[in-house]
N, C-alpha and C positions, 0 to 999 in steps of 0.2 A: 558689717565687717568689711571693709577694704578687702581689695584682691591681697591673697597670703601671697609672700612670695618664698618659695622653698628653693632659694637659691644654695648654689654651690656651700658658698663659704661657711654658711648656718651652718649648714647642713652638717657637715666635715667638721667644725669647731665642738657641735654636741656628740661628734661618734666619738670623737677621742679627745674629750673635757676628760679631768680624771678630778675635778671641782667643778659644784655647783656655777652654774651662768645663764645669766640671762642675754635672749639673742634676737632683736627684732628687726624687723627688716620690710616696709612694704613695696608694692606698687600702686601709681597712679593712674594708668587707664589699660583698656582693652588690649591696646596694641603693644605696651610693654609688656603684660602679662604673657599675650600667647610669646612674643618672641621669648622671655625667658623658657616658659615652659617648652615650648619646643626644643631651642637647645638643650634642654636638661635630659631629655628624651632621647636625645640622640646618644647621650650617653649612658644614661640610668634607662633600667625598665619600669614602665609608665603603665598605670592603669588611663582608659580612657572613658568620658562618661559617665564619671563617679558621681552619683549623688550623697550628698549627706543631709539626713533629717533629722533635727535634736529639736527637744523641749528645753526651752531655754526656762531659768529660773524664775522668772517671773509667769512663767504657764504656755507663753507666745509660742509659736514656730520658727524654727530656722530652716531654711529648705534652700536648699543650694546646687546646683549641676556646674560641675567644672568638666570643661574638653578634656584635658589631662590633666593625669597626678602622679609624679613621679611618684615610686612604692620603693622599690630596692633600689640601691645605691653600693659602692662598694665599700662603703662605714657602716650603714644598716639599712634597717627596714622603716618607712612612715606605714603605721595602721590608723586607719581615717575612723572615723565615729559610722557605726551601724556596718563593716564591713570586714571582711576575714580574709588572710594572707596567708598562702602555703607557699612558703619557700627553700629550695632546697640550700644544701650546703657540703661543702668537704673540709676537713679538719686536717691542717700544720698546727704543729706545737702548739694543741689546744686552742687555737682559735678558728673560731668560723669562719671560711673562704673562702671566693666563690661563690658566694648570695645567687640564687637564681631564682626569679617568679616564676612559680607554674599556677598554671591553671585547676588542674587535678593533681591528686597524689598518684605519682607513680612506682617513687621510690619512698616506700616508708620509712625504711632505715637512713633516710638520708633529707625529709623533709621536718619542717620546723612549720607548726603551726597557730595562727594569731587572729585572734576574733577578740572585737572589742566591742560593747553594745551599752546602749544606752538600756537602766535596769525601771521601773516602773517607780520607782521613788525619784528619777531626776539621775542618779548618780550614773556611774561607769564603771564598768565592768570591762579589763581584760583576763581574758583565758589564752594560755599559752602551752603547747603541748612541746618537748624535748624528745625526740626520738633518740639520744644517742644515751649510752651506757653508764657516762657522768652527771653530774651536775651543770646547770647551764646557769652560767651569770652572765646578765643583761645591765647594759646602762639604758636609763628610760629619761627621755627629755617627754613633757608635756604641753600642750600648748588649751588651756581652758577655753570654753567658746566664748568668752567675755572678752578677749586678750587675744592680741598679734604674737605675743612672743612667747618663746619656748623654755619651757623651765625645766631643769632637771629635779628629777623625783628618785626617790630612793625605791628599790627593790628587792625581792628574794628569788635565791636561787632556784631555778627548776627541777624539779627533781630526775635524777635520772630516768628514762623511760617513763615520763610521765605528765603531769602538768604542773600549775600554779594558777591562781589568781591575786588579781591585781585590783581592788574598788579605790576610786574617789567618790567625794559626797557631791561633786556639780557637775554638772556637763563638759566635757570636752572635746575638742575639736577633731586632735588625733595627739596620737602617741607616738614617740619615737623609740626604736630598738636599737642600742649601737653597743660595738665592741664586748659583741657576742663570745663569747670565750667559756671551754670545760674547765671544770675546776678541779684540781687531784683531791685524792683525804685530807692532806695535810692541809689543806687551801683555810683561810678564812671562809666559813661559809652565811657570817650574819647578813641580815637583811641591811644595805648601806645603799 
């Protein structure tokens, strides 16, 4: 796999896609990658040190260390493959605002949590916990570990005060959370 590059405009084009797109984008060496990443960091909060390890479909290893990886942004969240994400938030007119990575939970009533793991048959597994009193609809972009680009995938709501999960049948690389939004009664609340 090529260095990803989880640049701005991706980035930004799948939080507030409101239709499926495909979004690719790479880099060609060492020295592009850190400078994009670095700026990216300076404005998103960055995990650093990320490894990710998947079994790819054919049985092989993927094993990878990246310096940094941008996680929160101010359209959503990237959760990487093998790693979990508490992030808090505050709500205007039902949308989530104010993304912040913590480390630990310290406000329950106010963090959102995202573990995505690879399941013993190959596939993927997200779990996603909703702290807050409604319904939480997510847009999910995906990115397969075959594959540089990001695809949007359909969803269901989170239950209020509660979780959801989320399987595919292959490996993937990481998922994307965008345009995080409660939903009233009245709301449509199918899985789209």
């Amino acid at each position: 796999m090529k260095y990803l590059c989880f640049a701005l405009g991706w980035i930004m084009l799948i939080g507030c896609a409101s239709t499926p797109k495909i979004i690719e984008e790479t880099i060609n060496s060492d020295a592009e990658y850190q400078k994009v990443q670095k700026e990216m960091c300076k404005r998103f909060m960055c995990q650093y040190n990320v490894r990710v390890t998947l079994k790819k479909k054919d049985g092989s290893l993927y094993d990878k260390t990246f310096d940094t990886m941008p996680v929160v942004q101010d359209e959503g969240v990237i959760v990487l493959a093998g790693h979990s994400v508490f992030f808090e938030a505050d709500i205007k007119d039902n949308q989530l605002i104010n993304l912040k990575l913590v480390d630990t939970i310290v406000h329950p009533e106010k963090t959102v949590t995202a573990k995505f793991q690879q399941m013993d048959n190959g596939g993927m597994m997200l779990s996603l916990h909703n702290p807050f009193n409604k319904l939480l609809k997510v847009k999910m972009g995906i990115m397969p570990l075959n594959s540089e680009k990001l695809y949007y995938t359909s969803s269901c709501p989170v239950i209020a005060s509660g979780g959801s999960y989320e399987m595919w049948p292959y490996p993937i690389f990481q998922v994307w959370l965008g345009n995080l939004r409660l939903l009233d009664e009245q709301e449509n609340i199918n899985c789209v």
